[in-house]
C-alpha positions in Angstrom: 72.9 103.6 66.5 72.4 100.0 68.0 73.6 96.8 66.1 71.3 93.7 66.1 72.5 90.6 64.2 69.3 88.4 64.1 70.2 85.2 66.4 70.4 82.7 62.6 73.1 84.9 61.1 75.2 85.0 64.5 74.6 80.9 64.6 76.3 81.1 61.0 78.8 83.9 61.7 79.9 81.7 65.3 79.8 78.4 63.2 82.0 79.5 60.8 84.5 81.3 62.9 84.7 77.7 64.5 85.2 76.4 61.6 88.6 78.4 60.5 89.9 77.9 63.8 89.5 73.9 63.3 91.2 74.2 59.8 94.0 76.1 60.9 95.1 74.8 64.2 97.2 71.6 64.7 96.3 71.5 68.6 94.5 68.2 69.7 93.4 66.9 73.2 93.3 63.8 74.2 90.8 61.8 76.6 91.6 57.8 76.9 91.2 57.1 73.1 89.1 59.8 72.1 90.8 62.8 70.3 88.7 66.3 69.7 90.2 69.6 68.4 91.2 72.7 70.4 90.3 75.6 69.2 92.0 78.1 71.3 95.3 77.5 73.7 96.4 80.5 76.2 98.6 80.4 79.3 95.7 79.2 81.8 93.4 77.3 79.5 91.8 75.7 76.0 88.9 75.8 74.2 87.0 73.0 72.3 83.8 72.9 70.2 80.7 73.3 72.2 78.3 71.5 70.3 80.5 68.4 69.3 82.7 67.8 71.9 81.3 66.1 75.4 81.9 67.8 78.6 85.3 66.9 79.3 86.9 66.4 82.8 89.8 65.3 84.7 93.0 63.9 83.3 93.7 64.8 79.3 96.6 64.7 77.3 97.2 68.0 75.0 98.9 67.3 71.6 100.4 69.7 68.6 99.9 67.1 66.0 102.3 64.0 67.2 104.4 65.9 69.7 103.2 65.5 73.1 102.6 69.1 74.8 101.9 68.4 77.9 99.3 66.4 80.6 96.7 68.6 82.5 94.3 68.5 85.2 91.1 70.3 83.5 88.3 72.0 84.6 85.0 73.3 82.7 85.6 77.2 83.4 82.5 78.8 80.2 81.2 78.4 77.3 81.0 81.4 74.8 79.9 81.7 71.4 80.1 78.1 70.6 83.4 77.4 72.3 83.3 75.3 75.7 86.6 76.8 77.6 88.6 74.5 80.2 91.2 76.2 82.8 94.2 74.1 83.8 94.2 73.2 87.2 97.6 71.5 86.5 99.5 71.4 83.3 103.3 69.1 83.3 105.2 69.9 80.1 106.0 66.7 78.6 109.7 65.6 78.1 111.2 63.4 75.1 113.3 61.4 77.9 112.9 60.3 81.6 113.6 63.3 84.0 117.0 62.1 85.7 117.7 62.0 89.8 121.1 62.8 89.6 123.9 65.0 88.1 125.1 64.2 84.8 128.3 65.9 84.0 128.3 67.5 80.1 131.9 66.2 79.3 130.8 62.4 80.9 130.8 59.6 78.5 128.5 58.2 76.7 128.5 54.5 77.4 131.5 52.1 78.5 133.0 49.4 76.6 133.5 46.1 77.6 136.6 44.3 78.3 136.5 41.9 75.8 135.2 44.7 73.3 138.4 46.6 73.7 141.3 46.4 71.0 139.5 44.5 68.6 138.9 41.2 70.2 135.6 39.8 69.5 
């Protein structure tokens, strides 16, 4: 027994898989000041829309609503089904502070106080 889906009802069933994934997922990508949903995220890659979404290249900025993933080097790897997929050539996790260059021990202080600061004088 063979299976054929006439190519209009796999448009529909493809659009609105798309569709869910949109509504579900928080995942953005950034490109300079334009902003486009992913669709997909693995280990090695991410998926966009095919049809909405221009070909995308170079230096973008991933996003899980306004936390900062990480930065990647992209490239265009396939499109399937109405997803375009990108593979990362280099992805850098993004950190909440500067990375530091040297050793900072866990019992140091915080911050120093001042000499006139000490004991109450103003």
């Amino acid at each position: 027994m063979t299976t054929y889906v006439p190519k209009s009802v796999q448009d529909a069933l493809d659009k609105a898989r798309i569709e869910g994934m949109k509504k579900k997922n928080r995942l953005r990508v950034h490109v300079g000041d334009e902003i486009y949903p992913v669709l997909r995220l693995w280990d090695r890659g991410f998926s966009v829309e095919e049809e909405t979404v221009p070909q995308l290249r170079g230096l973008v900025d991933l996003y899980d609503g306004a936390r900062h993933l990480s930065q990647c080097l992209i490239v265009a790897s396939e499109a399937e089904a109405g997803e375009m997929c990108y593979d990362f050539k280099r992805a850098t996790a993004a950190a909440e502070t500067a990375p530091l260059d040297f050793y900072r021990a866990p019992d140091a202080a915080v911050g120093l106080l001042g000499h006139e600061q000490q004991l109450g004088e103003g």
